[in-house]
C-alpha positions as CSV (number, residue, x, y, z in Angstrom):
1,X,-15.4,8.0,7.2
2,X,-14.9,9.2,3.4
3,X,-15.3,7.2,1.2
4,X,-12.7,8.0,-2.2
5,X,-12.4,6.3,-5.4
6,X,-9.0,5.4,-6.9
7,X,-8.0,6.0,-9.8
8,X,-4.0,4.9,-10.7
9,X,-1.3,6.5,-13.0
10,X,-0.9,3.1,-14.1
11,X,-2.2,1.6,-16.9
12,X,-2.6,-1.8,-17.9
13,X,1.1,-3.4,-18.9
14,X,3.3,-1.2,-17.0
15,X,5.4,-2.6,-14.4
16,X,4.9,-3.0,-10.8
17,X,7.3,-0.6,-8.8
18,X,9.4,-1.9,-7.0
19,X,9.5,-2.5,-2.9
20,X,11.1,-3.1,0.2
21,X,9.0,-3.5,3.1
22,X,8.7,-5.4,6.5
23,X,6.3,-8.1,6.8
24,X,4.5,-9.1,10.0
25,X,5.9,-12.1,9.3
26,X,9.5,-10.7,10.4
27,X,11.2,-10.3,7.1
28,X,11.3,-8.0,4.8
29,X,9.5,-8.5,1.2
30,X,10.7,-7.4,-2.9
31,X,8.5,-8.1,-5.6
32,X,10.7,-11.3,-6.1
33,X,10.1,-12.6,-3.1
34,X,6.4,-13.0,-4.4
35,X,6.7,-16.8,-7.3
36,X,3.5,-17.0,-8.8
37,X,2.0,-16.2,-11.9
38,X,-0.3,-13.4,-10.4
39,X,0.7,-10.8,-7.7
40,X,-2.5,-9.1,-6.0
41,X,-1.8,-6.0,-4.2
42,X,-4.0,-4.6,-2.0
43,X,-3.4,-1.0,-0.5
44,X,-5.1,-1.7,3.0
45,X,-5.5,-1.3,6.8
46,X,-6.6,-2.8,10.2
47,X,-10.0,0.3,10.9
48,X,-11.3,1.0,7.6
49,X,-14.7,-0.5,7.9
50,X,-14.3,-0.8,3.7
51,X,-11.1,-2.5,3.9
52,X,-12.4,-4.6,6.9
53,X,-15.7,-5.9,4.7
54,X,-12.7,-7.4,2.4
55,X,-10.7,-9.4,4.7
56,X,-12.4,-12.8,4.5
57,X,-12.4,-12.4,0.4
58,X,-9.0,-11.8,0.2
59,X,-8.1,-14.6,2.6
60,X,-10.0,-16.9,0.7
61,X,-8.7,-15.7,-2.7
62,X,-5.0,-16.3,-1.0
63,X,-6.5,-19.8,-0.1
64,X,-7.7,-21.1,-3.1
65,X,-5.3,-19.8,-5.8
66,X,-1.8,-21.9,-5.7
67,X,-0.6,-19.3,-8.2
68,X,-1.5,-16.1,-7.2
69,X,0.2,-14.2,-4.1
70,X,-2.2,-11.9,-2.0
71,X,-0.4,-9.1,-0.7
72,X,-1.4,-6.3,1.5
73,X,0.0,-2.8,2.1
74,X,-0.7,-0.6,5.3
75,X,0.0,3.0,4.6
76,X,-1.8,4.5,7.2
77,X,0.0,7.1,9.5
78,X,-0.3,4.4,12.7
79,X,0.6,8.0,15.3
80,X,-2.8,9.2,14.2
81,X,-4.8,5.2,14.2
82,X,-3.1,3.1,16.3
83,X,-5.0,0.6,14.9
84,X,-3.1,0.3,12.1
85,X,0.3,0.3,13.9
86,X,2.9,-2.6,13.1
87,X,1.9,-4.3,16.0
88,X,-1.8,-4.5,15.9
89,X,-1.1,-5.3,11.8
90,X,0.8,-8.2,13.6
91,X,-1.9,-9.1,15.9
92,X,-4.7,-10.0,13.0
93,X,-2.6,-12.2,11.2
94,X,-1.6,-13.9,14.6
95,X,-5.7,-14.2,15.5
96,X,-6.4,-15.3,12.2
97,X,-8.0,-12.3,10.6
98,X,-6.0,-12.2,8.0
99,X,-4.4,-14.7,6.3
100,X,-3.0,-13.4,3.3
101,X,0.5,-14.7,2.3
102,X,1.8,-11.2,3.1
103,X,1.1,-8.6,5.4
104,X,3.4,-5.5,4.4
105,X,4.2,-2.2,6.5
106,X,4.5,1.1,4.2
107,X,5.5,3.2,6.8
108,X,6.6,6.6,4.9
109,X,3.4,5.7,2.3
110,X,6.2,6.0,-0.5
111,X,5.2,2.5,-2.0
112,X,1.3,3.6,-1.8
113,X,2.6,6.7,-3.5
114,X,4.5,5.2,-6.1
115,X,1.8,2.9,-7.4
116,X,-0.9,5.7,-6.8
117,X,-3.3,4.6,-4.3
118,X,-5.8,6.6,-2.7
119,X,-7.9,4.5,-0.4
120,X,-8.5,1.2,1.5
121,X,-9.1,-1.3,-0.1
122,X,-7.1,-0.5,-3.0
123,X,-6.5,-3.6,-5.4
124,X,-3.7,-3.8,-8.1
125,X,-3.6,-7.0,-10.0
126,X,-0.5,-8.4,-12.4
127,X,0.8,-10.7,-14.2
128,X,4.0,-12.5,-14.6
129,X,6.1,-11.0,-17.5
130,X,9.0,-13.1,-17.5
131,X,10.8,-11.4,-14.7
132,X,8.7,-8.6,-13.9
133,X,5.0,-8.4,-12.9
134,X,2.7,-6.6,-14.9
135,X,-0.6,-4.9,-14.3
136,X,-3.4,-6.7,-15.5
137,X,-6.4,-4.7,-13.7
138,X,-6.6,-2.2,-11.0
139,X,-10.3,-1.5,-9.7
140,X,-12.7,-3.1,-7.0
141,X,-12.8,-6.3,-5.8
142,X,-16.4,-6.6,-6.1
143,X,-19.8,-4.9,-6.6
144,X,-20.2,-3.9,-3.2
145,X,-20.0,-0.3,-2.6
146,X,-20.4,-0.3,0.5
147,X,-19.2,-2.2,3.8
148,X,-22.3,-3.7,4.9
149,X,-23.5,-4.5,1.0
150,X,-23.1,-8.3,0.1
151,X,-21.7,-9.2,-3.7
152,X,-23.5,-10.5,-6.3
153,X,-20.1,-10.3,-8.7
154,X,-16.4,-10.8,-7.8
155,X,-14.2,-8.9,-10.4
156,X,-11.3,-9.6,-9.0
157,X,-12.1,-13.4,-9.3
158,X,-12.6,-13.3,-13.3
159,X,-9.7,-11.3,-13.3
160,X,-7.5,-13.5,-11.4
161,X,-9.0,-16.6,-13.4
162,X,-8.1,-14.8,-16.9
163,X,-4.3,-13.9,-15.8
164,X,-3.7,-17.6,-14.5
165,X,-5.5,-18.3,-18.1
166,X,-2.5,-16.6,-19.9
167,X,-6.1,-14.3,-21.1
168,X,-6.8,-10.9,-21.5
169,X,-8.5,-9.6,-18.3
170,X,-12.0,-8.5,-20.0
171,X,-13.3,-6.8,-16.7
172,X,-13.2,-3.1,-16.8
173,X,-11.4,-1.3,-14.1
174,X,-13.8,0.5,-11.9
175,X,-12.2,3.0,-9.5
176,X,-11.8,0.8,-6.1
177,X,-13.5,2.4,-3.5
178,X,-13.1,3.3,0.6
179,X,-12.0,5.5,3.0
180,X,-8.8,7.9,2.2
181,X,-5.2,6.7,2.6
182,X,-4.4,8.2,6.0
183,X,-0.8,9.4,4.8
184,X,2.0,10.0,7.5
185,X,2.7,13.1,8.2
186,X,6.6,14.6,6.6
């Protein structure tokens, strides 16, 4: 286990790019699938012990906000971790471990690619822009910098609260922080 620190070609107010991926839900998800006012995007996986120490956050966060979608991305090569296959993505939301309000399979890791991720957990926060989404804040979730640290703030909470504000997000970005994207193999 690595841990890496992200840090995105995007900057705050360019557009999200755009996908097409399966859900574990059985269909397949665009960025318009997703009708809220803020789109959270989590580059993710099932074995990363950093992206694990997120889960129940981000399940509450898709809880308790009626107008923000939480969305998470596996890129991980499943040939090399199983646990990160389709299936067993499939088989945490189906036991409850996550409960986001999307569950998204980036097989090729061209979507990861596109919005520059390098890690698990890596979060990407927008807004609604009339019809697009635009990013708002890209950086860690909270001040825990490691898996088994608790946190004292939640970053991505003021951040959400200022987008559904119609604010600016005042939070910094900090590079999000985990293990490396395990990218599939050409």
């Amino acid at each position: 286990m690595v841990a890496m620190e992200s840090d995105s070609e995007l900057d705050r107010g360019d557009a999200a790019p755009a996908f097409d991926l399966p859900g574990t839900d059985g269909e397949t998800h665009t960025l318009e699938d997703f009708d809220a006012d803020a789109l959270l995007l989590v580059f993710t996986c099932n074995h990363c012990p950093y992206a694990q120490a997120k889960f129940d956050l981000l399940n509450d966060l898709a809880a308790e906000y009626d107008d923000l979608a939480v969305v998470g991305i596996n890129p991980n090569d499943a040939a090399e971790y199983p646990d990160d296959s389709f299936e067993a993505m499939r088989e945490r939301v189906a036991d409850g471990t996550i409960a986001y309000d999307a569950y998204l399979r980036d097989e090729t890791g061209e979507v990861a690619d596109a919005y520059g991720a390098v890690c698990t957990p890596d979060p990407f926060l927008f807004g609604r822009d009339g019809d697009d989404f635009r990013l708002r804040y890209h950086g860690r979730l909270d001040d825990a910098l490691n898996p088994d640290d608790e946190p004292t703030e939640f970053y991505v909470r003021d951040a959400v609260d200022a987008v559904l504000a119609g604010e600016e997000v005042e939070v910094p970005d900090r590079p999000s922080r985990g293990c490396s994207i395990k990218w599939p193999e050409e």
